[in-house]
C-alpha positions as CSV (number, residue, x, y, z in Angstrom):
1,X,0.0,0.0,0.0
2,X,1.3,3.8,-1.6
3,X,0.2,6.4,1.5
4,X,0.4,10.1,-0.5
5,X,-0.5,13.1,1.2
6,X,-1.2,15.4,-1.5
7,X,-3.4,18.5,0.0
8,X,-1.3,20.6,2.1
9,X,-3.0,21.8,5.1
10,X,-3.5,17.4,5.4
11,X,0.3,17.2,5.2
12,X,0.6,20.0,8.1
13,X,-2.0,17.8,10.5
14,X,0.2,14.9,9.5
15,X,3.6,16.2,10.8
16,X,1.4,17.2,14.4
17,X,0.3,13.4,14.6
18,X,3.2,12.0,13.5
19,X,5.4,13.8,16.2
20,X,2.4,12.7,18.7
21,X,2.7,8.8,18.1
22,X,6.5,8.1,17.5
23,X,6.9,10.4,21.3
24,X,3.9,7.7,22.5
25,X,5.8,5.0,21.0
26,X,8.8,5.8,22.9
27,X,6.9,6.5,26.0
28,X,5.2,3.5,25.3
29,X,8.6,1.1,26.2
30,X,9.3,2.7,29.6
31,X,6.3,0.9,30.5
32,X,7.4,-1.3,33.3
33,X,10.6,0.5,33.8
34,X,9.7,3.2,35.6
35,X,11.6,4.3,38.5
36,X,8.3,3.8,40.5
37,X,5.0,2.0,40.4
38,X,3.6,6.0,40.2
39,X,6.2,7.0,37.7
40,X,5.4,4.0,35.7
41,X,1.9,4.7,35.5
42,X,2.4,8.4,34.9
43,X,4.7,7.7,31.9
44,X,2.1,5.2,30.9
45,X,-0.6,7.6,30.7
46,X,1.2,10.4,28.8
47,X,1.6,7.6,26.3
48,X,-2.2,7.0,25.7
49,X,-2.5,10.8,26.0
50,X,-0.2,11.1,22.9
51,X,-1.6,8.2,21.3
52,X,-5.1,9.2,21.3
53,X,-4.2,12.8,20.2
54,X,-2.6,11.4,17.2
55,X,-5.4,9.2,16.5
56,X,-7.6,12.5,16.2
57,X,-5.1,14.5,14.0
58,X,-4.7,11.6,11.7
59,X,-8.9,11.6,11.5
60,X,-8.6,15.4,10.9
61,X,-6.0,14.6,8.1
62,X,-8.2,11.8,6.6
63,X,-11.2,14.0,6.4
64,X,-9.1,16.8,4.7
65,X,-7.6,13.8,2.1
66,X,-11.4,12.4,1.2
67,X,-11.0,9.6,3.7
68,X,-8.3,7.7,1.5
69,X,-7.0,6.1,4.4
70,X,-7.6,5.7,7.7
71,X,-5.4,6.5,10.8
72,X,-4.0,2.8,11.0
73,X,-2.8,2.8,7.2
74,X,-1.2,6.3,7.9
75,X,0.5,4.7,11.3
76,X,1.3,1.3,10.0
77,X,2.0,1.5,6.2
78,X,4.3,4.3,5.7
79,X,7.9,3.6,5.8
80,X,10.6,5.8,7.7
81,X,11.1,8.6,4.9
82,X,7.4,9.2,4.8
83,X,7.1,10.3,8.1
84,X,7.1,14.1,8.9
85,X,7.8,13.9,12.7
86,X,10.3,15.8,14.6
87,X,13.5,14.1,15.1
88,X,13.5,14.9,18.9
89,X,11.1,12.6,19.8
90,X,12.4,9.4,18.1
91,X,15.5,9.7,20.4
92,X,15.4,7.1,22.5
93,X,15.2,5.9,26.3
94,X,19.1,6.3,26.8
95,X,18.3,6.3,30.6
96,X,15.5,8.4,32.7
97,X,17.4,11.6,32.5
98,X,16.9,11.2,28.5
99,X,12.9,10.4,28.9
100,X,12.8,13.8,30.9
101,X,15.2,16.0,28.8
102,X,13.2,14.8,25.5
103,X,10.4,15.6,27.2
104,X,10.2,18.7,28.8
105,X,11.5,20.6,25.5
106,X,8.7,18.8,23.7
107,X,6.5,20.0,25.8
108,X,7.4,23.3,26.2
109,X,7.3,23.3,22.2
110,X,4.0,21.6,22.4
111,X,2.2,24.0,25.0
112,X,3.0,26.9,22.7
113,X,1.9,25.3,19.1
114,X,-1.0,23.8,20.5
115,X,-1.8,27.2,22.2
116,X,-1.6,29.0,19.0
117,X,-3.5,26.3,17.0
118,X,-6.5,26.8,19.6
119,X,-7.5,30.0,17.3
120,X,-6.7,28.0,14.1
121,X,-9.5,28.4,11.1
122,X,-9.6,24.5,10.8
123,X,-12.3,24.5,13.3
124,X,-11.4,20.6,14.4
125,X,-7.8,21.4,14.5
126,X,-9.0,24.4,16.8
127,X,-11.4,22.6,19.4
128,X,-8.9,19.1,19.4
129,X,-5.8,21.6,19.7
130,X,-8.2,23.5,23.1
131,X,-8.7,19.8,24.2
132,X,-5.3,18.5,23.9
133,X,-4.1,21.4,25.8
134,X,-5.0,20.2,29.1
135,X,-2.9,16.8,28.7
136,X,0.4,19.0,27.5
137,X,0.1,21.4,30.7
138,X,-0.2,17.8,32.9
139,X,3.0,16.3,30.8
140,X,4.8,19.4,31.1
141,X,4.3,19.8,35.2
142,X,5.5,16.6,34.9
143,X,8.3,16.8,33.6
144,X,9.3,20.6,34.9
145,X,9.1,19.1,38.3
146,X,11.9,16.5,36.9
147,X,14.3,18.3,35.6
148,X,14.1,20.3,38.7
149,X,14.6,17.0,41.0
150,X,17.4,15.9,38.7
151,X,19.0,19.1,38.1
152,X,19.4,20.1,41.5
153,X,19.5,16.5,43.2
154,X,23.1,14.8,43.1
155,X,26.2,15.2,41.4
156,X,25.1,12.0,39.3
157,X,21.8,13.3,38.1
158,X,23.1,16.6,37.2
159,X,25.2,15.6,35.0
160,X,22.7,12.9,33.6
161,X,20.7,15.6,32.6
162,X,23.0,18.0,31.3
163,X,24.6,14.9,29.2
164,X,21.1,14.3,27.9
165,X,20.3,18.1,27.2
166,X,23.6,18.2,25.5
167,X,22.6,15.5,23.4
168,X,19.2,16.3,22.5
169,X,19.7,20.0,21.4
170,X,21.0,18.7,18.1
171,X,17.4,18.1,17.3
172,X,16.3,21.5,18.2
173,X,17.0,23.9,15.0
174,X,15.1,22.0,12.7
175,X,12.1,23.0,14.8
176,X,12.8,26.6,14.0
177,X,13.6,26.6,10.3
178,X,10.0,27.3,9.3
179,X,9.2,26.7,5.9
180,X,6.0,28.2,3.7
181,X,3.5,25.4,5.3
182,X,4.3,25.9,8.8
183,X,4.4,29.7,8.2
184,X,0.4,29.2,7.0
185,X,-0.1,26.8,9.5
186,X,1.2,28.5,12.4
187,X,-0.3,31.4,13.4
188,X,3.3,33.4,14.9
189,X,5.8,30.9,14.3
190,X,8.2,33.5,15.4
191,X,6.3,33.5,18.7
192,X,6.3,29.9,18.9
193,X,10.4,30.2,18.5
194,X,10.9,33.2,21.3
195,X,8.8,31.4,23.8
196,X,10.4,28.3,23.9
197,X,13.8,29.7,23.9
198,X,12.8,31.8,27.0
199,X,11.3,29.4,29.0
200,X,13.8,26.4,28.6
201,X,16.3,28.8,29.6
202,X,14.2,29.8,32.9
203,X,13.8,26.3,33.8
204,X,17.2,24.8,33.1
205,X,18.1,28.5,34.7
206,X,16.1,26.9,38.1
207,X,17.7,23.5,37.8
208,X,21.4,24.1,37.6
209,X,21.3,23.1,34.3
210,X,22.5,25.0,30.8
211,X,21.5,25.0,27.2
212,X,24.9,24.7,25.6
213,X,25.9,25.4,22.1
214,X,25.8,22.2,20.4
215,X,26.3,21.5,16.4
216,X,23.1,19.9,14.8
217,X,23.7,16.7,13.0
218,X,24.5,17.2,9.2
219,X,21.0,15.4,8.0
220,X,18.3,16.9,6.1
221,X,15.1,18.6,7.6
222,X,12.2,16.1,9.5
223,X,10.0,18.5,6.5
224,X,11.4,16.1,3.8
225,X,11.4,12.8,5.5
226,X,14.7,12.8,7.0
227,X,15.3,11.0,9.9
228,X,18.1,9.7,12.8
229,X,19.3,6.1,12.7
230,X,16.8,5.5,15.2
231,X,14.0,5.7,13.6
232,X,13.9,2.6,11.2
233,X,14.3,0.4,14.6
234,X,11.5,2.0,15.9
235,X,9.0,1.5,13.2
236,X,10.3,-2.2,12.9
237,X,8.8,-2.8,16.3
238,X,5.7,-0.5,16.2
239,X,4.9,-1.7,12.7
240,X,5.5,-5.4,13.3
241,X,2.1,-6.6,14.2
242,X,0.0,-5.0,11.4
243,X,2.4,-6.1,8.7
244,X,2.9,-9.5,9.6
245,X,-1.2,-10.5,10.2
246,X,-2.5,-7.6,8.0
247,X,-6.0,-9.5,8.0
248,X,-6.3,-9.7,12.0
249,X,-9.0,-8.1,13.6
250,X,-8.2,-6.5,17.4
């Protein structure tokens, strides 16, 4: 099965569920390894929060395309280049202090884009995006509180976190090298850029912690398909199931 997204304000909905259910994948496997019984569940549950929100987008994107395919031929039958997520969130589980970094600077990204796409003309992209914004704020108390425990707990999980920062803010200027979709889609991508700036510096300001300079990986935008090495693993596990028993009712 060929997915094409061919009508543009689909593809835009696309890249916001794609980035929703490869972050719930990853989620997804720190189920059981949570530091805690509560921090196990609390993972768990940001998961099905990013799962279902993906789900929705992928219907809003269906609906836009003339219901070509539905939101488990988008998740299951498109291979690695024909996904439009942001590289960030297909990092994966290096240790807790990774799940938290990734986090918090998807969040803080999220709060603002889905804060912005509250007043959007695509009326189910506005009331999903007014929705939605209730789970981010929960996911990103969650993981502000984090990266304050780490950052300013021991030595050790200091410099955990300021490893995994270190690591992850490769993944961060693609976010802000708008091109002409995300420039209609977006209602002050500018704004969306100054805000998260300011407040990851505030926080990691709180925690002992620093947003160093770090060079961003010579690979091509997430806009075009382009992905990390980590992202084929990650769709060979999600996509297992569906491929192998593509006739299986759940």
């Amino acid at each position: 099965m060929k997915i094409t997204i061919e009508n543009k304000d689909a593809m835009s909905v696309i890249r916001l569920a794609d980035t929703s259910v490869i972050l719930a994948q990853r989620l997804a496997e720190m189920c059981s390894n949570g530091l805690t019984l509560e921090e196990d569940i609390a993972l768990s549950n940001i998961s099905l929060d990013l799962f279902g929100r993906a789900d929705e987008l992928y219907k809003i994107a269906a609906r836009i395309e003339g219901n070509k395919f539905t939101p488990d031929e988008y998740v299951f039958h498109r291979n690695e280049r024909e996904y439009y997520n942001i590289k960030l969130v297909e990092q994966p589980n290096h240790d807790f202090a990774w799940v938290i970094a990734r986090q918090l600077l998807h969040d803080i990204y999220a709060k603002e884009l889905f804060t912005q796409l509250s007043t959007s003309s695509n009326h189910e992209v506005a009331g999903l995006s007014q929705k939605v914004l209730k789970e981010i704020k929960y996911s990103y108390m969650h993981s502000h509180d984090w990266t304050n425990r780490l950052g300013l707990g021991t030595a050790e999980s200091n410099e955990r976190m300021q490893r995994a920062l270190d690591h992850l803010m490769k993944y961060v200027d693609e976010l802000f090298n708008f091109d002409e979709l995300d420039k209609k889609f977006i209602p002050d991508p500018e704004k969306l850029k100054a805000v998260w700036f300011s407040e990851v510096d505030k926080i990691l300001g709180e925690s002992n912690l620093k947003r160093n300079a770090v060079a961003p990986p010579s690979m091509r935008d997430f806009r075009e398909g382009f992905h990390s090495e980590h992202m084929g693993h990650l769709l060979s596990i999600m996509q297992f199931l569906p491929r192998a028993y593509p006739d299986a009712k759940w």
